[in-house]
ROSERO-205126 format. One record per residue (C-alpha): residue in one letter; x negated, y negated, z negated. Coordinates in steps of 0.001 Angstrom, whole numbers, padded with zeros to 6 digits, always signed. Each point is the difference from the previous one (the first is absolute). Example, Ala and Ser with C-alpha at 12.3 -4.5 7.8 and 13.67 -1.06 7.14 Angstrom:
BEGIN
A-012300+004500-007800/S-001370-003440+000660/
END
This chain:
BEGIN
X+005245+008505+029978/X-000849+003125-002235/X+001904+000379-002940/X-003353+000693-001988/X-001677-002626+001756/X+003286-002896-001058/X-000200+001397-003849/X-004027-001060+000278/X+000571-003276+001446/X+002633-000874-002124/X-002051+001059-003160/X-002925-001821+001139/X+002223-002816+000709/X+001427+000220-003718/X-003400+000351-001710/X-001017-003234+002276/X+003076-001836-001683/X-001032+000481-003648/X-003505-000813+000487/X+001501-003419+002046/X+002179-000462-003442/X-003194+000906-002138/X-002051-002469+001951/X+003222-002918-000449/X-000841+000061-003588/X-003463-000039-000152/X-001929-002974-001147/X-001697-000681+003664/X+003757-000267+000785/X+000941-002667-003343/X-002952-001927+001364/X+000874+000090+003840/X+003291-001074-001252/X-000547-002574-002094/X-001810-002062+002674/X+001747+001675+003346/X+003296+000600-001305/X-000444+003791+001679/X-001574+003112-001245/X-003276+001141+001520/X-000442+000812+003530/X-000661+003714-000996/X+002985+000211-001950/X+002295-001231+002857/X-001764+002439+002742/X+000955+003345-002257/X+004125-001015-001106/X+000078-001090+003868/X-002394+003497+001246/X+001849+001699-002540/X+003950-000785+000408/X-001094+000624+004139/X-000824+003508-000663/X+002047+000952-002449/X+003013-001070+002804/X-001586+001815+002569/X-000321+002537-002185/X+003651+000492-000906/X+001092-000736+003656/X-001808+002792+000781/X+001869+002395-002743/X+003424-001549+000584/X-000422+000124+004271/X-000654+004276-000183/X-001288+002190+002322/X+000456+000285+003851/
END
C-alpha cells in the first residue's frame, strides 16, 4: 500500500473513532442503553469502521514499501 495512501486511511480511521466515542455519549446512546443495555447501532458501526481502518492503516505504514 502507498505510504500516502496508509497515513489517509489511518486518519480517516482515527477521525471515525472519535465520532464512534462522540456518538457513545450522546443521549440517543443513554436512551438505547437504558432499555438495550448497548449504545446505538450507529455508534457501534463507526468505533468498529473506525478501529478497522485505523489498523489497516498502520499495517500499511509499519509493512513499507516493496
Amino acid at each position: 500500500m502507498n505510504r500516502t495512501l496508509s497515513i489517509v486511511v489511518l486518519l480517516v480511521g482515527l477521525v471515525l473513532l472519535v465520532l464512534g466515542f462522540n456518538e457513545s455519549e450522546s443521549v440517543a446512546s443513554d436512551f438505547s442503553r437504558l432499555f438495550t443495555d448497548e449504545p446505538t447501532d450507529r455508534a457501534l458501526w463507526l468505533l468498529i469502521g473506525g478501529g478497522a481502518l485505523a489498523l489497516i492503516g498502520a499495517a500499511g505504514l509499519f509493512r513499507g514499501e516493496k
